[in-house]
C-alpha positions in Angstrom: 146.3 79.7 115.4 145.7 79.4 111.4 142.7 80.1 111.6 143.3 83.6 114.3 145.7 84.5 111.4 143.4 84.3 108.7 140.5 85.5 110.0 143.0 88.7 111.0 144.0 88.8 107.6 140.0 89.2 106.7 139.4 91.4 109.1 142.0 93.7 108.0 141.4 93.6 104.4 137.9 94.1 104.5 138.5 97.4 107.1 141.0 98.8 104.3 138.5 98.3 101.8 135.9 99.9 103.8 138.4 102.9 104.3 138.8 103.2 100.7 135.4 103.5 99.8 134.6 106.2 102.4 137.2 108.4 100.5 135.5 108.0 97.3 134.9 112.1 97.0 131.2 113.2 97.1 131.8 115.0 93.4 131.7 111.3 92.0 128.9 109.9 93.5 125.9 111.5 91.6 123.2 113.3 93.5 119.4 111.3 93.4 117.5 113.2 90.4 114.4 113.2 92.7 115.9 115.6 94.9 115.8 118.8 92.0 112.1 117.5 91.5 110.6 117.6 95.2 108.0 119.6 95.7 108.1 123.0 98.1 106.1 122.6 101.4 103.8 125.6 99.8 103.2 123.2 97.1 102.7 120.1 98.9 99.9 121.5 101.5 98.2 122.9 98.1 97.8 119.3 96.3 96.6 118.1 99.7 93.9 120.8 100.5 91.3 120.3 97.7 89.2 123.3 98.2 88.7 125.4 95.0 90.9 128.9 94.4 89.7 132.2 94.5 92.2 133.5 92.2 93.3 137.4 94.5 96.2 139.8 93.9 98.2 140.0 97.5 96.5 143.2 98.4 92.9 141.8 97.7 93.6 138.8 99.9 95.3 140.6 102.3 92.0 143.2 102.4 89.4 140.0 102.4 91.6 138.1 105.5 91.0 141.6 107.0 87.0 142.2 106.6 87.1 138.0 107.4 88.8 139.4 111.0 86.0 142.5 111.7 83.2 139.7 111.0 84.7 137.2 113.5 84.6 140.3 115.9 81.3 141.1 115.2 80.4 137.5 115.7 82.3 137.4 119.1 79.8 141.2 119.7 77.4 139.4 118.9 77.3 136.4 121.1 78.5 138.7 124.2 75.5 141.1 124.0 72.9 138.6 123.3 74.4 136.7 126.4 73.2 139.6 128.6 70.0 140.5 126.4 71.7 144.1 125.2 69.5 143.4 121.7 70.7 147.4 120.5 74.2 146.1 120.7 73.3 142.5 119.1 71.9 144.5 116.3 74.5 146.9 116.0 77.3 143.9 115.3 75.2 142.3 113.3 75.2 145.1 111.4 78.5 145.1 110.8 78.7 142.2 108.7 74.9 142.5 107.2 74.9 143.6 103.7 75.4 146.3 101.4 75.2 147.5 97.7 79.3 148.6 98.8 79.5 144.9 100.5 77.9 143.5 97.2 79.8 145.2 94.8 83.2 144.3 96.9 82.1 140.7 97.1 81.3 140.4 93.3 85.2 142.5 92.6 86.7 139.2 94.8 84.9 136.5 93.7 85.2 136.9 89.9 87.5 134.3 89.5 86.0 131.5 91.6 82.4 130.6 90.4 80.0 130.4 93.1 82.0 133.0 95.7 80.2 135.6 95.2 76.6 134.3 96.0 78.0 132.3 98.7 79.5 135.8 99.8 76.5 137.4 100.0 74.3 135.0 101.3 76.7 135.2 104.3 75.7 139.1 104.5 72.0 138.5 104.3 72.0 135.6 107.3 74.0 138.4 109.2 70.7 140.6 108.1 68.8 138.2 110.3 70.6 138.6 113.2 69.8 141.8 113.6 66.1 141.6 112.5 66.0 139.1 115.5 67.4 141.5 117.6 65.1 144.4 116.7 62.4 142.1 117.4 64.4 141.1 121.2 63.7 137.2 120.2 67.0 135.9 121.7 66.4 132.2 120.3 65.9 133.6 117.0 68.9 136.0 117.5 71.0 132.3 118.2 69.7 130.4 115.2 70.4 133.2 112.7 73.8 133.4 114.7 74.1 130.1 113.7 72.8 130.1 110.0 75.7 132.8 109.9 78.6 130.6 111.6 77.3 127.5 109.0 77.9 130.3 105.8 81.5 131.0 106.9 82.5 127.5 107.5 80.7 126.6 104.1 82.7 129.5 102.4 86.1 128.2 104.1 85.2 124.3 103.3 85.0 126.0 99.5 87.0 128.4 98.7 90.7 128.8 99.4 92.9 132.1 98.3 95.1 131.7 95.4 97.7 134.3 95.3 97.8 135.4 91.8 100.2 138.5 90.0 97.1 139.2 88.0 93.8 139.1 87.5 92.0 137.5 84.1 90.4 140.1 82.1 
């Protein structure tokens, strides 16, 4: 029966004490430092994604995501006229992304803060060039393997470059 009371006793005690320390007031207990010095989701994502910036004011990247959008439907133009042979039509998407002294000029504007974009960049517009010298010619295979020289330039841009949202441009 001693030994009921006493280990009551214990019980008791150590529930009060408990009780008592859960109405220690948050204000005391001091917040973890780390917690002001987490990084931002943004920020995590860019230390993990080790592509190199192409430094662009919002309405530059928001103009290159665009032409990036017209070339990926003149890609998907592309591979639904040469699927029925329509060679005028292959060449005519093609076209769309093949280059110009306006396309050069753009892509040198972009890519003056990121070594290497802009002849990546136009390299892309000269593979789209041989689309539609395939086409003219109505040689489907070669049509398909400049298609695909065309497809490796983009993903070799995006393996590269990522857009770095900047307030201004270096002079």
């Amino acid at each position: 029966m001693k030994t009921l009371r006493t280990l009551l006793a214990v019980t008791l005690c150590l529930a009060c004490r408990a009780r008592e320390e859960s109405r220690v007031s948050p204000e005391k207990t001091p917040a973890p430092a780390v917690a002001a010095t987490k990084p931002s989701p943004s920020e995590v994502l860019d230390q993990l994604d080790r592509r190199r910036p192409l430094p662009l004011l919002p309405m530059m990247a928001q103009h290159q995501k665009q032409n990036m959008r017209e070339h990926l439907e003149a890609v998907q133009a592309v591979v639904a006229a040469a699927a029925v042979n329509d060679f005028a039509k292959v060449a005519l998407a093609a076209d769309r992304m093949g280059f110009s002294e306006t396309m050069g000029r753009m892509c040198e504007h972009m890519g003056a803060g990121a070594p290497g974009f802009t002849e990546q960049a136009i390299a892309f517009h000269h593979t789209a060039d041989e689309i539609s010298t395939a086409a003219k010619q109505k040689d489907g295979p070669g049509v398909l393997g400049a298609l695909s020289k065309t497809l490796t330039a983009c993903t070799s841009c995006h393996e590269t470059f990522k857009q770095q949202l900047v307030a201004s441009l270096p002079e």
